[in-house]
C-alpha positions in Angstrom: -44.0 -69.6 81.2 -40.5 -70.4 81.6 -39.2 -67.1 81.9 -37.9 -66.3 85.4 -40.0 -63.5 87.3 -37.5 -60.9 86.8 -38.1 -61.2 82.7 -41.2 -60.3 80.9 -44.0 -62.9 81.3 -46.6 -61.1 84.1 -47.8 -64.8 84.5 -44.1 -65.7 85.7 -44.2 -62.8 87.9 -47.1 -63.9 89.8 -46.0 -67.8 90.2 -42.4 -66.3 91.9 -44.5 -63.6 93.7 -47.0 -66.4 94.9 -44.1 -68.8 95.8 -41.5 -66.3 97.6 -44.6 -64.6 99.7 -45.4 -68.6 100.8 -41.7 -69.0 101.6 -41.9 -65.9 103.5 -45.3 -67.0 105.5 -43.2 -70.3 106.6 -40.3 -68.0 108.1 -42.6 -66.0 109.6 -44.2 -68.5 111.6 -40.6 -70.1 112.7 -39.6 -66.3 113.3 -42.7 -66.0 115.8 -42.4 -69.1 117.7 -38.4 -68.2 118.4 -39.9 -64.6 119.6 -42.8 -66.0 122.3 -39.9 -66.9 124.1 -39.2 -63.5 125.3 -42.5 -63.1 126.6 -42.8 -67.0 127.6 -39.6 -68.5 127.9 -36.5 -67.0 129.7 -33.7 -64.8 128.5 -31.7 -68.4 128.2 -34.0 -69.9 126.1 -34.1 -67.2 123.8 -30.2 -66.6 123.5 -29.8 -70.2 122.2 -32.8 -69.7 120.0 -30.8 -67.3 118.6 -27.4 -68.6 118.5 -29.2 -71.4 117.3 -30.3 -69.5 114.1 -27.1 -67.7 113.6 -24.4 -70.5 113.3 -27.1 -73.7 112.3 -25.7 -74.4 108.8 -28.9 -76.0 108.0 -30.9 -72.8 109.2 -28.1 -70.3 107.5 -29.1 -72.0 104.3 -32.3 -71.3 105.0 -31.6 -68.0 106.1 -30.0 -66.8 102.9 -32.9 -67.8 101.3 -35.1 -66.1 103.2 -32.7 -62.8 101.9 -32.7 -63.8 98.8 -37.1 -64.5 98.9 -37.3 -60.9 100.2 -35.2 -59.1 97.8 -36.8 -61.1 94.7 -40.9 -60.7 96.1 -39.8 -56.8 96.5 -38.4 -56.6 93.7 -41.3 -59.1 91.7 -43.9 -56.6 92.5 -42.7 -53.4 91.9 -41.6 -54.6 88.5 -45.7 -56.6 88.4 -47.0 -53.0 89.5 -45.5 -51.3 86.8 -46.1 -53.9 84.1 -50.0 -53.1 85.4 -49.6 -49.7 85.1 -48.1 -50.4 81.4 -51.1 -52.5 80.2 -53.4 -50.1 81.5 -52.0 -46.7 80.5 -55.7 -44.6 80.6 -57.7 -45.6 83.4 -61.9 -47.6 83.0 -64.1 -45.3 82.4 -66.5 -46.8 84.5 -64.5 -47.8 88.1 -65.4 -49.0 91.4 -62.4 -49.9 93.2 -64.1 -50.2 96.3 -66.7 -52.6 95.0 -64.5 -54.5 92.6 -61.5 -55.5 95.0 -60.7 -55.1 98.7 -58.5 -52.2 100.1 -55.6 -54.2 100.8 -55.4 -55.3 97.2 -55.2 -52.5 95.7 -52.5 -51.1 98.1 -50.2 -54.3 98.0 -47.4 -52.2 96.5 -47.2 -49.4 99.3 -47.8 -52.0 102.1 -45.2 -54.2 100.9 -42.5 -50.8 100.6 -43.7 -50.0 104.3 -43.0 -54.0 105.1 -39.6 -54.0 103.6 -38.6 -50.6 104.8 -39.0 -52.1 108.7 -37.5 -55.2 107.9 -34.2 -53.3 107.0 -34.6 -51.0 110.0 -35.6 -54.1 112.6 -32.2 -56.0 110.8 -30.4 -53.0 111.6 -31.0 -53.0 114.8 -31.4 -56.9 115.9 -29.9 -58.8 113.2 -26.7 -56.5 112.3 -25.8 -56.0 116.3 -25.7 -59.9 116.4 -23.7 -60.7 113.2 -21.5 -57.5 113.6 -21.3 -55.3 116.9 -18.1 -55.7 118.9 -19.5 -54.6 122.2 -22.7 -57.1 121.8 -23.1 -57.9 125.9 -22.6 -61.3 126.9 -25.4 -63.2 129.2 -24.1 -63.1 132.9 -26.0 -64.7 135.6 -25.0 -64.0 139.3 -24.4 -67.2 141.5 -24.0 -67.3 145.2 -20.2 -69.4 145.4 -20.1 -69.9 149.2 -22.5 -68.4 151.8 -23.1 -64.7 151.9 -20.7 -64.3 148.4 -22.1 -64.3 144.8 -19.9 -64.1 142.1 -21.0 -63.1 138.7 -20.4 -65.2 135.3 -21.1 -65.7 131.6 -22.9 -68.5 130.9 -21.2 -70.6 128.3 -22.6 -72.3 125.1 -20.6 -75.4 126.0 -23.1 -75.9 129.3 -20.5 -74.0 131.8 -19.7 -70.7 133.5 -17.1 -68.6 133.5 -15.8 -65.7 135.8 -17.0 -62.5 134.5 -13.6 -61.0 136.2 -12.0 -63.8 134.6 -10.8 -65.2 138.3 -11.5 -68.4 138.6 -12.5 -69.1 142.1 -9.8 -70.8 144.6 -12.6 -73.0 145.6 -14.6 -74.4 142.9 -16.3 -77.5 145.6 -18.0 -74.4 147.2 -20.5 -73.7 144.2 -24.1 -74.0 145.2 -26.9 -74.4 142.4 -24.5 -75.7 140.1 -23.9 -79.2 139.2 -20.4 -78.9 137.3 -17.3 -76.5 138.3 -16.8 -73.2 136.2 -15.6 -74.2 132.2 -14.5 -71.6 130.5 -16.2 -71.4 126.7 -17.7 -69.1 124.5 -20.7 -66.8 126.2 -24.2 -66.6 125.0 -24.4 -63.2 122.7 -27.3 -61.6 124.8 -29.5 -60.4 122.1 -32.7 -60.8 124.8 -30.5 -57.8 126.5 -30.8 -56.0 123.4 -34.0 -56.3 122.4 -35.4 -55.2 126.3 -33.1 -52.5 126.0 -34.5 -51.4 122.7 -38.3 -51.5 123.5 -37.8 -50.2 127.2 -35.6 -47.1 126.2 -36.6 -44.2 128.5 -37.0 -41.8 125.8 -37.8 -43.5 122.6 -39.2 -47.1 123.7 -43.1 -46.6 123.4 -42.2 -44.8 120.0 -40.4 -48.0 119.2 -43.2 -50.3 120.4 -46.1 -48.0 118.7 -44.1 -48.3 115.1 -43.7 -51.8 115.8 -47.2 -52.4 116.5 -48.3 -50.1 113.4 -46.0 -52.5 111.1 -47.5 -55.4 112.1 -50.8 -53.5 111.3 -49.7 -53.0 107.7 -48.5 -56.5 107.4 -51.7 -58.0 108.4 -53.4 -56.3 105.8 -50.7 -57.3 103.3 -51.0 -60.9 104.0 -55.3 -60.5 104.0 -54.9 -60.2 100.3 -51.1 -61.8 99.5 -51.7 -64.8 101.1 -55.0 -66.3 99.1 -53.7 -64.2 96.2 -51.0 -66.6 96.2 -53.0 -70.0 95.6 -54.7 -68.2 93.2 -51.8 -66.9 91.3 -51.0 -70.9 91.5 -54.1 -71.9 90.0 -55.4 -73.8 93.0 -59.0 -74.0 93.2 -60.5 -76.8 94.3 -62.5 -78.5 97.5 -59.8 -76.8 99.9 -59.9 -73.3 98.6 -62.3 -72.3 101.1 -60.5 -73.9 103.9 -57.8 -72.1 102.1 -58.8 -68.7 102.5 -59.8 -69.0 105.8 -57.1 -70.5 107.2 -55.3 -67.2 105.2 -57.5 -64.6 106.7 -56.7 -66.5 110.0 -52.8 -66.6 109.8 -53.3 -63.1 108.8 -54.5 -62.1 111.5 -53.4 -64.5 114.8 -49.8 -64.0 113.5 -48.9 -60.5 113.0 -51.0 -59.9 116.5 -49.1 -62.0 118.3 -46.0 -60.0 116.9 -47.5 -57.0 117.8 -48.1 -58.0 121.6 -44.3 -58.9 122.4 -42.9 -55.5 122.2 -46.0 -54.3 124.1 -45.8 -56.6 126.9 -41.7 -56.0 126.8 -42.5 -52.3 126.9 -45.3 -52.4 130.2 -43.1 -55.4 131.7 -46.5 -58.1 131.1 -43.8 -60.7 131.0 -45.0 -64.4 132.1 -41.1 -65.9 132.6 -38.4 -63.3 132.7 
């Protein structure tokens, strides 16, 4: 029992798998309630969200532990899988998969490989072009300075603007629907940019959306069996276990789906607040 989840004990393995995949539900639900925004906040909103979650050193913490969940709950069950396989070399004589256990359970390893293979390809292109890419864009909003003239500027994490051009204006008293002259700062990284851009892309953006959508698919059925699996796993059976698993079949469900519809309503412009 006190063997770590990477060692021998197959009881170990399923405490860390049960424990990282919880971990993992908690970040999904903070991951989804950032996302909404695109669809019911503004593209603002969601830039600070996400500055927010890059540069936090409380939520970079967090962060590298959601990494570090990831690699070890891969990891966890492909070495659980093949412990399985191990034990069980020749098959039951007598077996009725479809009657003893549900689909999803006994396909948790291939949905979890399709799982992590998008999360390394949605990192790529989200997560990397925020940490990494030079030529991110900035957020620019366009302001009308004087009558008949707008100027265009970044909008600044310290609560200003400044001059996309980099003039500053001769006049700053002539700003209208602005409360404080122009402060130059450091702009907004304009990931809500990015991420129109990806699912709106003339040629491959309803590709894009589709995959996402099919992903989401896979991971609800992942979560169907991982989530209650997990208080099993944890020994948890009491009054609350069938609160338990319904509450599971229901995050299993309501949250993947709600994934699922932001790229769709990006991609077919359903957007409530743009």
């Amino acid at each position: 029992m006190a063997k770590s989840a990477l060692l021998k004990s197959s009881i170990g393995k399923k405490y860390w798998m049960a424990l990282t995949g919880l971990f993992l539900c908690l970040f999904l639900a903070g991951h989804l309630a950032g996302n909404l925004q695109l669809i019911f906040g503004d593209a603002l909103k969601f830039n600070q969200y996400a500055l927010f979650m890059t540069s936090n050193p409380a939520v970079k913490l967090l962060s590298y532990l959601t990494y570090l969940s990831i690699i070890f709950h891969a990891v966890d069950g492909i070495l659980l899988t093949i412990q399985n396989k191990k034990a069980r070399p020749i098959a039951y004589a007598m077996n009725n998969p479809q009657k003893n256990s549900s689909s999803a359970s006994r396909n948790m390893a291939v949905l979890g490989t399709v799982i992590l293979v998008f999360i390394v390809t949605h990192m790529v292109n989200f997560w990397a072009k925020m940490h990494f890419d030079e030529k991110m864009p900035l957020q620019t909003v366009r302001i009308e300075v004087q009558p008949g003239m707008a100027q265009e500027f970044y909008i600044t994490t310290a609560g200003g603007y400044m001059p996309k051009d980099g003039v500053e204006l001769k006049n700053k008293t002539d700003l209208i629907d602005i409360n404080a002259h122009v402060k130059v700062g450091e702009a907004y990284k304009d990931l809500h940019k990015i991420t129109f851009a990806f699912f709106k892309d003339e040629k491959y953006g309803l590709i894009f959306t589709i995959l996402y959508v099919l992903a989401m698919g896979v991971l609800a059925f992942h979560l169907l069996h991982g989530f209650q699996s997990a208080f099993q796993s944890l020994g948890v059976n009491n009054k609350f276990t069938p609160a338990l698993k319904t509450f599971g079949k229901l995050f299993a469900i309501i949250v993947p789906l709600l994934f699922a519809i932001i790229p769709v309503c990006i991609h077919f412009n359903f957007i409530l607040k743009h």
